[in-house]
Each structure stands twice: as structure tokens, then as C-alpha cells.
TORPA-4810 file (N, C-alpha, C, O; in nm, 3 decimals):
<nodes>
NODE_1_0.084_-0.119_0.000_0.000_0.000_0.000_0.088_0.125_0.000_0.067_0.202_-0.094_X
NODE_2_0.185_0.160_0.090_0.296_0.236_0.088_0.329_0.229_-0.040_0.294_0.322_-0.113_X
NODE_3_0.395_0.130_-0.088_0.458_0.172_-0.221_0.353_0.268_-0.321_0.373_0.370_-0.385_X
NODE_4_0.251_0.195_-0.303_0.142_0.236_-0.475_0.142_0.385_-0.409_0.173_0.482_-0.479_X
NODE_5_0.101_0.405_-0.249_0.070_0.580_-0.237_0.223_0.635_-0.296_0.226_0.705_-0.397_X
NODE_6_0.324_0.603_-0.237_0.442_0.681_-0.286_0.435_0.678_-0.412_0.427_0.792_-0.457_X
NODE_7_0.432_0.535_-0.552_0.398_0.557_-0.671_0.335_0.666_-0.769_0.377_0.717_-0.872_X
NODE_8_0.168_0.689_-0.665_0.086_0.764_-0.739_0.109_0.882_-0.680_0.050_0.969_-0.744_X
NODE_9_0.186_0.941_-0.561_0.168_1.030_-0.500_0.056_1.124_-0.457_0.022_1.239_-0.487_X
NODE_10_-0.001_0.999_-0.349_-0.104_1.008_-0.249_-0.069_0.959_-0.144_0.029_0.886_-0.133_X
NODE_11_-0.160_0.998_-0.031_-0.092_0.922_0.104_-0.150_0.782_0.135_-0.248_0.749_0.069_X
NODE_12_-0.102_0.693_0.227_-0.143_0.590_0.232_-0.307_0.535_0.306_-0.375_0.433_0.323_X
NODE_13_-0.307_0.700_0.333_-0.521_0.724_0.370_-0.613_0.696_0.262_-0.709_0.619_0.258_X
NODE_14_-0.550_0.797_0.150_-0.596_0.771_0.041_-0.607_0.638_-0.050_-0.703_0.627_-0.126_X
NODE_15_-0.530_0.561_-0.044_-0.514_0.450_-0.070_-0.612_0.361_0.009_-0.724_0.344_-0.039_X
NODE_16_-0.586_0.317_0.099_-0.668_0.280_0.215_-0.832_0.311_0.181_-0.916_0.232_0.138_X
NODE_17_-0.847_0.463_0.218_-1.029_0.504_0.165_-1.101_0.450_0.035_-1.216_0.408_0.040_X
NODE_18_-1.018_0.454_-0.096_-1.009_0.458_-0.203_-1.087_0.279_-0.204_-1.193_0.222_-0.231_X
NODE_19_-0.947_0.252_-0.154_-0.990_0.077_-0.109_-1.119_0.024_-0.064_-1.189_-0.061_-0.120_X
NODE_20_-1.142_0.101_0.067_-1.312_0.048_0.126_-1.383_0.099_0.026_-1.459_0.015_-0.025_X
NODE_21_-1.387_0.208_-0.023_-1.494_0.235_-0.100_-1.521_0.166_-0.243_-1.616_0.192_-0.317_X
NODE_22_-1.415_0.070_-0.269_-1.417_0.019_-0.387_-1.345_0.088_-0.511_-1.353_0.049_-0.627_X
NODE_23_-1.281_0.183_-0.470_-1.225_0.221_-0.638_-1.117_0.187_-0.634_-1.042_0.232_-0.721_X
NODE_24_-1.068_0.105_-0.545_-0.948_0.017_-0.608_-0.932_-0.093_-0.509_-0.948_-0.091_-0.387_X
NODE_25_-0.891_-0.207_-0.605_-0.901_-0.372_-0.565_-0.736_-0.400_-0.528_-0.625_-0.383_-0.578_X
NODE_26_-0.799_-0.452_-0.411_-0.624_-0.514_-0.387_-0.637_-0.656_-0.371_-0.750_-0.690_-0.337_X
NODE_27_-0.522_-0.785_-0.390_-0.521_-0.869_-0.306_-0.486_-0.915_-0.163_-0.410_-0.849_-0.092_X
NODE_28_-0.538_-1.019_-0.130_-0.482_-1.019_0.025_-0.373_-1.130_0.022_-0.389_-1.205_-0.074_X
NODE_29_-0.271_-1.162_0.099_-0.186_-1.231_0.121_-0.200_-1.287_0.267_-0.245_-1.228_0.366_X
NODE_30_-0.151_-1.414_0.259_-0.151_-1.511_0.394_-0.178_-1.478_0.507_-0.259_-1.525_0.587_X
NODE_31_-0.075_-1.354_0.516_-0.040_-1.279_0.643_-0.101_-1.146_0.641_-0.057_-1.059_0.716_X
NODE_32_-0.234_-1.115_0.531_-0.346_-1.017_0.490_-0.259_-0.894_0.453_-0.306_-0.783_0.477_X
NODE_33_-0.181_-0.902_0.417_-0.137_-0.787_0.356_-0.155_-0.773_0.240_-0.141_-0.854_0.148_X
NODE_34_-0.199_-0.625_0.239_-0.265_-0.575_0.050_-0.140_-0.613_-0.014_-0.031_-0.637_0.038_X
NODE_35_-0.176_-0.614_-0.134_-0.105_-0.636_-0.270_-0.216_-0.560_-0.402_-0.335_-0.584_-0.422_X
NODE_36_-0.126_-0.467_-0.472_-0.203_-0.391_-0.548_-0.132_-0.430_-0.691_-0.013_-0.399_-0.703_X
NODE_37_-0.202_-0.498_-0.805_-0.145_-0.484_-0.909_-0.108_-0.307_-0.971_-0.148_-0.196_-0.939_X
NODE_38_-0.015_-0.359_-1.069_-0.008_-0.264_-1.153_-0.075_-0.122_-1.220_-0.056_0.000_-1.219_X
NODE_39_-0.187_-0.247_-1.295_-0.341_-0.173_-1.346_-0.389_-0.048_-1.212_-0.460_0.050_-1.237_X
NODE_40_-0.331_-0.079_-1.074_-0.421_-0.001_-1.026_-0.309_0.183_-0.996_-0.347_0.296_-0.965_X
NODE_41_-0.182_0.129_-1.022_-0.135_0.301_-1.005_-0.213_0.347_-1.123_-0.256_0.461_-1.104_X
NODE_42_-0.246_0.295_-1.244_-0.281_0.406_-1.334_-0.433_0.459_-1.263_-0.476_0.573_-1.250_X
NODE_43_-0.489_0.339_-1.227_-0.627_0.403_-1.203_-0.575_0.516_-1.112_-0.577_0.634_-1.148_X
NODE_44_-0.521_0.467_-0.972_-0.545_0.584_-0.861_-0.505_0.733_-0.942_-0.556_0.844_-0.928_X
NODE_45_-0.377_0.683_-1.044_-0.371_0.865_-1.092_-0.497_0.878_-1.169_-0.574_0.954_-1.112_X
NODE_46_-0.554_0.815_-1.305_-0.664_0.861_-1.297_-0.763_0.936_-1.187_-0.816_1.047_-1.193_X
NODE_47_-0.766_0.849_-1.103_-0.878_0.909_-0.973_-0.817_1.045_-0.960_-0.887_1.146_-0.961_X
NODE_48_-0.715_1.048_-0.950_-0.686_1.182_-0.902_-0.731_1.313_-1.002_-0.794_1.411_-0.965_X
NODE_49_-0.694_1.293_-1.102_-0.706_1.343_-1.237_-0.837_1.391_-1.232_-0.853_1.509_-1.260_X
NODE_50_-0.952_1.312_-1.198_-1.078_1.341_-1.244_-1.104_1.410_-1.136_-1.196_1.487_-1.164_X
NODE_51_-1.046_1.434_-0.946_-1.071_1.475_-0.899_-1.014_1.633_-0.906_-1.058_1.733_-0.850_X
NODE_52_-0.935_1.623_-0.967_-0.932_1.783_-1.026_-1.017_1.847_-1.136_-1.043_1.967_-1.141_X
NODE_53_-1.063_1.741_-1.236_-1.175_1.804_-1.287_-1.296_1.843_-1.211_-1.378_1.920_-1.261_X
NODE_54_-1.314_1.782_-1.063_-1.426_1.818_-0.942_-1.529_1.752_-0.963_-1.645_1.785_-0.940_X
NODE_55_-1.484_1.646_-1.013_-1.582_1.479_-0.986_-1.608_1.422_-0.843_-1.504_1.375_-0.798_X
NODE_56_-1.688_1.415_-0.778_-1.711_1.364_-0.665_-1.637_1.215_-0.680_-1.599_1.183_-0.793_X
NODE_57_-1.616_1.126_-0.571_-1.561_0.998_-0.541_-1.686_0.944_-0.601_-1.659_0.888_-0.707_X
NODE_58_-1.820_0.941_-0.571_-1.985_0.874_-0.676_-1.955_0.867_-0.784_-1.955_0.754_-0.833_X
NODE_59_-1.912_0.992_-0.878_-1.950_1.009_-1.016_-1.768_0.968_-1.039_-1.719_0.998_-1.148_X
NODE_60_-1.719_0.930_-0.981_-1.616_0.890_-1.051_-1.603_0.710_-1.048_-1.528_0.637_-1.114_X
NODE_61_-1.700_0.675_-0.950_-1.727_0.487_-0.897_-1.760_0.472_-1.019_-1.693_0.411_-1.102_X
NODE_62_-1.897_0.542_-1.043_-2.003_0.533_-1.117_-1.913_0.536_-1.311_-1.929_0.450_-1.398_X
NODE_63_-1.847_0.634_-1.316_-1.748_0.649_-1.472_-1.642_0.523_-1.451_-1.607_0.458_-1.549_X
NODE_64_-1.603_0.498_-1.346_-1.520_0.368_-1.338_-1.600_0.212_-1.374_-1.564_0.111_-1.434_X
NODE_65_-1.721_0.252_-1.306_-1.807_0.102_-1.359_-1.835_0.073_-1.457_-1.830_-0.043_-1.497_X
NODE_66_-1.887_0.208_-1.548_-1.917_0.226_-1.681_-1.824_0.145_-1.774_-1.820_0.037_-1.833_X
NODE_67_-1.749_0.257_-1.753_-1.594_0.174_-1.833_-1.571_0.010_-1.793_-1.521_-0.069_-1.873_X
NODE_68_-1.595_-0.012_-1.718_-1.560_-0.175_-1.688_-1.636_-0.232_-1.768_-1.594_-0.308_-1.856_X
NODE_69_-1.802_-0.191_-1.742_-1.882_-0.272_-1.794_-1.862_-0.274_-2.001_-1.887_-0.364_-2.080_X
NODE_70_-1.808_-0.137_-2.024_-1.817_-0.149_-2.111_-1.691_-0.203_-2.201_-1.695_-0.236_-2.320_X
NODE_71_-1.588_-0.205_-2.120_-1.491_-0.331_-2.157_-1.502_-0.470_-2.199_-1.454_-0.536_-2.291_X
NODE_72_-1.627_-0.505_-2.048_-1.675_-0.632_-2.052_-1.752_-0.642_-2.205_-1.738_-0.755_-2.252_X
NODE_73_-1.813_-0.571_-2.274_-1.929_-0.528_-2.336_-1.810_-0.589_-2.509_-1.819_-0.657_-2.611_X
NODE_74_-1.755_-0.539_-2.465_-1.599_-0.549_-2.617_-1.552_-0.702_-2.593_-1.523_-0.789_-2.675_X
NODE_75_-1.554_-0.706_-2.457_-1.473_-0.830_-2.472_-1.569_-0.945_-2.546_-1.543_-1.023_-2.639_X
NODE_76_-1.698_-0.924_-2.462_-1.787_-1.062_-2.560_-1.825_-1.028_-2.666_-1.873_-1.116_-2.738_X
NODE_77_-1.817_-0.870_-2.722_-1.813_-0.889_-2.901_-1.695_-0.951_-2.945_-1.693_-1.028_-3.042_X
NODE_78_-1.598_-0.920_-2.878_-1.452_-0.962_-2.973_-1.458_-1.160_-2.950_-1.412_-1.239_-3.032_X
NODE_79_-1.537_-1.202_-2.799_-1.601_-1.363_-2.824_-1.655_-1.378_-2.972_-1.593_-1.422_-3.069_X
NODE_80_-1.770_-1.336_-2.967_-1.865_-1.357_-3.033_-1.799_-1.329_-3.171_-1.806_-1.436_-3.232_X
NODE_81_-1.743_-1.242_-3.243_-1.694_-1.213_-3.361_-1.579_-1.363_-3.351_-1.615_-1.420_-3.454_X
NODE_82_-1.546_-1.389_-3.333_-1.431_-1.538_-3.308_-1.552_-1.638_-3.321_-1.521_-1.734_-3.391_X
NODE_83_-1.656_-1.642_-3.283_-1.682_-1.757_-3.316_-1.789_-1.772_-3.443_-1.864_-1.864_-3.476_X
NODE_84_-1.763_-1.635_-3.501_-1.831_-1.585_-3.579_-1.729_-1.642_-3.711_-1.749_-1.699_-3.818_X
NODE_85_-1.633_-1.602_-3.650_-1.512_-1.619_-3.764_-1.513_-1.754_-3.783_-1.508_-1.781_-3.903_X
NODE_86_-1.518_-1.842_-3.718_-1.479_-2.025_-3.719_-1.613_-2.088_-3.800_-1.620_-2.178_-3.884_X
NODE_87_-1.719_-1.998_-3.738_-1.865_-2.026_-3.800_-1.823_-2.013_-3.975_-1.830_-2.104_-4.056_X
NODE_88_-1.785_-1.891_-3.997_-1.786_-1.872_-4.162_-1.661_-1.961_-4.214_-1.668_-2.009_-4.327_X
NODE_89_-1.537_-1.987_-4.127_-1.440_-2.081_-4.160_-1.514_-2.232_-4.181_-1.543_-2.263_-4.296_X
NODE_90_-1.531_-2.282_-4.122_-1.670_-2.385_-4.127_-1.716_-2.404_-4.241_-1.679_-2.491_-4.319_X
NODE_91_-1.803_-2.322_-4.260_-1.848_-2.298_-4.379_-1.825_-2.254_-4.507_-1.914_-2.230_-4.589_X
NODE_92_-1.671_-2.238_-4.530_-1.646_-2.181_-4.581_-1.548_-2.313_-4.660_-1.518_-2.309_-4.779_X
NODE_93_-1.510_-2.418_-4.571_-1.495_-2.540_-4.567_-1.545_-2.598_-4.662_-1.497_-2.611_-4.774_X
NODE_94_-1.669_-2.645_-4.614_-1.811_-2.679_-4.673_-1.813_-2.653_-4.853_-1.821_-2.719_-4.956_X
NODE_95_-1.802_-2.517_-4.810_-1.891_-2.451_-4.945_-1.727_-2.495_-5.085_-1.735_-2.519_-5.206_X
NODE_96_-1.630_-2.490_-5.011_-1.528_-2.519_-5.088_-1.485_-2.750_-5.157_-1.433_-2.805_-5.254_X
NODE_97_-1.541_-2.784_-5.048_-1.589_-2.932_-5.045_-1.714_-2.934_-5.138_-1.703_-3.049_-5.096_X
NODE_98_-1.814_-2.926_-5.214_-1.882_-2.881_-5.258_-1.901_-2.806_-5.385_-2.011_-2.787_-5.436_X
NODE_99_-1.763_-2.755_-5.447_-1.737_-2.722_-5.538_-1.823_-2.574_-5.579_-1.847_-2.527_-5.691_X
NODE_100_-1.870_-2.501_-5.385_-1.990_-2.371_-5.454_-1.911_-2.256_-5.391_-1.963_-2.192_-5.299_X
NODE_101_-1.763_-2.220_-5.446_-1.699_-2.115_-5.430_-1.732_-1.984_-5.476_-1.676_-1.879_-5.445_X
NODE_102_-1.850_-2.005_-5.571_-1.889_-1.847_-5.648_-1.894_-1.750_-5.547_-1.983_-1.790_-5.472_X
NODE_103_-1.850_-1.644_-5.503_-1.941_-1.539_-5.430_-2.033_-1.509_-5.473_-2.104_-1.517_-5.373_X
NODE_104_-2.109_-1.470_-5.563_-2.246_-1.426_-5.629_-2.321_-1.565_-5.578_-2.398_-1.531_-5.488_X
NODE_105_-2.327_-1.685_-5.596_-2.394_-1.774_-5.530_-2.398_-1.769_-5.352_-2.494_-1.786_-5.277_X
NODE_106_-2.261_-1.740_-5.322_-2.317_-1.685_-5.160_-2.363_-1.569_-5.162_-2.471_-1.557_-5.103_X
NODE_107_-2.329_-1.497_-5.200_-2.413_-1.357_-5.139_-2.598_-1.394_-5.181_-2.692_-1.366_-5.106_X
NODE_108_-2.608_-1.452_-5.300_-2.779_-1.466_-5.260_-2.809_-1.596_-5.199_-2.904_-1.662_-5.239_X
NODE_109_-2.757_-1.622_-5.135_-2.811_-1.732_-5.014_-2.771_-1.645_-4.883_-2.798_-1.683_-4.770_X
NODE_110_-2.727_-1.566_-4.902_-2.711_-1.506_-4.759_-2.826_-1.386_-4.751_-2.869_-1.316_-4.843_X
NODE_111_-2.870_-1.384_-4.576_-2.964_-1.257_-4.567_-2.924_-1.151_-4.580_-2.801_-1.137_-4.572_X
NODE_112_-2.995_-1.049_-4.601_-2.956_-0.910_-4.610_-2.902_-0.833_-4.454_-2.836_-0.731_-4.434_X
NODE_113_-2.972_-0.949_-4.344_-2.914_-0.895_-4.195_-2.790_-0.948_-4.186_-2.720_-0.877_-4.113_X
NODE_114_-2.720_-1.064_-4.238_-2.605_-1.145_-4.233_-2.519_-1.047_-4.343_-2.415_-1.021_-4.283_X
NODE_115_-2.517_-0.992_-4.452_-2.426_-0.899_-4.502_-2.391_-0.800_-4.422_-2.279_-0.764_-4.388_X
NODE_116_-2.508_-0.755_-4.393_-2.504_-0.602_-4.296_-2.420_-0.623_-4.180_-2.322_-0.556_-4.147_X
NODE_117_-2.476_-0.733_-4.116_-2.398_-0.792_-3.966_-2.227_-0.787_-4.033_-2.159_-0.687_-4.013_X
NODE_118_-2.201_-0.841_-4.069_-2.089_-0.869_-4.150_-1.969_-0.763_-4.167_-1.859_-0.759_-4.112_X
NODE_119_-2.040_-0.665_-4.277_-2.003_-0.519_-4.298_-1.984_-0.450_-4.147_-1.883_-0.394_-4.106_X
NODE_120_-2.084_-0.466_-4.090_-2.045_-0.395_-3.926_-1.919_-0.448_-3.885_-1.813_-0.385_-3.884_X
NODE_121_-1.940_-0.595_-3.842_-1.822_-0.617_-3.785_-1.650_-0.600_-3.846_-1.548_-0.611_-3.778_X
NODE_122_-1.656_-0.574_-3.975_-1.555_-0.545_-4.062_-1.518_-0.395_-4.019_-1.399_-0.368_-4.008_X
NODE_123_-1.615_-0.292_-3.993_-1.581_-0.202_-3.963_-1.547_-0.168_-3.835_-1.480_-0.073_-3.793_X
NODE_124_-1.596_-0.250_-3.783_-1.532_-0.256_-3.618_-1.421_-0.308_-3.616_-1.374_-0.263_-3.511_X
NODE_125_-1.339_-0.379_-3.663_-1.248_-0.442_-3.677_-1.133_-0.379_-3.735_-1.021_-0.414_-3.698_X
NODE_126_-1.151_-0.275_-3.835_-1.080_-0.196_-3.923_-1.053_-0.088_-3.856_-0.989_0.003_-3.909_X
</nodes>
């Protein structure tokens, strides 16, 4: 805990408060002593950062959760696009076993929501 306050240059109250209140996770060790990854000096300077913009400790939990959740939110598109990818590898298998490599023959067997879907995720990706 000492170290990360000297790190971020805060005191070890701050650290500590920061802690109960949840805006930053530590582990515990055998002998219960915190252990703070890495990830968390950037946050605490963040925290600090926003508390000079005159964010309350709420509205900064609250912009911290956001962001998590919406990490979480990327991470199971970037799932879902993977198994999206193996899906069309698959099939793509298939369609080559089969001797129906035309694209003009896939594109009209495919829906107009499955192009579109498609095109999105290409642009998300790009």
C-alpha cells in the first residue's frame, strides 16, 4: 500500500479510503497484507485526475463502472466475432468441399441482416 501511495503520489489514507470504498481492488496475502497490481497506479492517478476536474468519489465509482462494464461489453463482441469467424471458416470449408466457391452464389443465399452484420463487424475491426 505504501509503495502504490508513494507511486501515485497520495498518502497511504488515500489509498486505504479509495480501497473500502471500492475504487481500487487489492489482493490479500496469507499474512493479509494488501497487494495492489499494476493496473491499479494508473487508475489511482486517474482518480486523481478526475478529482481535479471536481468529480465527486460517486461520479467517478459510477465512470469507473461504466468503463468496466463497457470493456466487458468489447470483450464478448470480440467472443462472439471469433466464433463468428470459425462459423464462416466452417463454412467456408463446406462450401469449398462442394465445389460452390462463387461469391455471387453466396451472397444470394445469404440474408440481407447477415451482409449487414458482417459489414459492421468489418468495420469494427478496421
Amino acid at each position: 500500500m505504501g509503495e502504490l501511495a508513494e507511486l501515485a503520489n497520495v498518502t497511504k489514507r488515500t489509498v486505504d479510503y479509495y480501497t473500502q470504498i471500492g475504487l481500487l481492488k487489492a489482493e490479500r496475502s496469507s499474512s493479509n497484507y494488501r497487494y495492489y497490481n499494476m493496473d491499479m497506479i494508473s487508475r489511482l492517478q486517474y482518480i486523481e485526475e478526475l478529482k481535479k476536474d471536481h468529480l465527486t468519489l460517486d461520479d467517478i465509482k459510477v465512470k469507473l463502472k461504466t468503463q468496466a462494464d463497457e470493456s466487458l461489453e468489447l470483450e464478448e463482441l470480440k467472443e462472439k466475432i471469433k466464433a463468428l469467424e470459425q462459423d464462416v471458416s466452417a463454412i467456408a470449408s463446406l462450401l469449398k468441399e462442394k465445389g460452390l466457391q462463387d461469391p455471387q452464389f453466396i451472397k444470394k443465399h445469404l440474408s440481407h441482416e447477415s451482409i449487414t452484420l458482417i459489414q459492421s463487424l468489418l468495420l469494427l475491426l478496421s
